[in-house]
C-alpha positions in Angstrom: 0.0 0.0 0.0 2.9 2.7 0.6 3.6 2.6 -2.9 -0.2 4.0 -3.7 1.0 6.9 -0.7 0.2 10.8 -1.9 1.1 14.0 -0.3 -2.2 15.6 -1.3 -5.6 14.9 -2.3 -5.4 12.6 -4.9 -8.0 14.5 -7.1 -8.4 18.4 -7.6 -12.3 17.2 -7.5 -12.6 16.7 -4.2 -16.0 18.4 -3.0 -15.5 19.0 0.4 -12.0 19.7 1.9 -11.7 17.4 5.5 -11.8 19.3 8.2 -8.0 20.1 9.5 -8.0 18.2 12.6 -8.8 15.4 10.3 -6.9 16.1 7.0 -3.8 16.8 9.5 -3.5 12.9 10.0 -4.6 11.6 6.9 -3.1 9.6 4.3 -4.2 10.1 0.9 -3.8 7.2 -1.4 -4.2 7.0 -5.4 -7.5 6.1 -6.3 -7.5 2.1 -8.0 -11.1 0.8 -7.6 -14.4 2.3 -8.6 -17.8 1.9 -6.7 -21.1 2.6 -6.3 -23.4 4.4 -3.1 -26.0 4.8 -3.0 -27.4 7.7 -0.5 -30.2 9.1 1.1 -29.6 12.9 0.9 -26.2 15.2 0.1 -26.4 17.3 3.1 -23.8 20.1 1.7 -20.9 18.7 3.4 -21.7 14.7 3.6 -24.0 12.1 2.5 -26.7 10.8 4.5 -27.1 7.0 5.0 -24.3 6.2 2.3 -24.6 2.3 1.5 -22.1 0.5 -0.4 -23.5 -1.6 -3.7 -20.8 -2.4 -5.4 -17.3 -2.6 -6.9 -17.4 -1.0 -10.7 -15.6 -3.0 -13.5 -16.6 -1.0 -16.4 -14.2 2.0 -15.2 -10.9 3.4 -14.2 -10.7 5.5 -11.6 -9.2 8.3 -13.9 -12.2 8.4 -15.4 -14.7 9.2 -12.7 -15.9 12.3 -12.0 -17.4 13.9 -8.9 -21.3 14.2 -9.2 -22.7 17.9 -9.0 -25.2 18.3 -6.1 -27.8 21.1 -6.1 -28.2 21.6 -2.3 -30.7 24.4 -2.7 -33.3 21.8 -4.7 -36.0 21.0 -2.5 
């Protein structure tokens, strides 16, 4: 795993930033499998009731992108 090891976020499309305290400590790590969640609601900051379905095979993760969320829908 250290050879997957990053000194920053490991995409510029990171939505949210972690909060210091947390990003402080953390270890980023290049992104090598793709899956899906589903979620109950984007709250502006996390996802409510995330639940893991799945591994994807069809992509890389180079080629995912990070969803857009309208917070202000109803």
């Amino acid at each position: 795993m250290r050879q997957t090891y990053r000194d920053r976020t490991p995409h510029e499309s990171v939505a949210v930033a972690p909060p210091r305290a947390i990003a402080r400590e953390a270890r980023w790590a290049e992104p090598l499998l793709v899956c899906d969640v589903e979620y109950r609601e984007f709250t502006g900051d996390s996802l409510r009731h995330p639940a893991f379905t799945g591994l994807r095979v069809d992509k890389t993760a180079g080629e995912v992108k990070m969803s857009l969320f309208d917070i202000d829908a109803p």
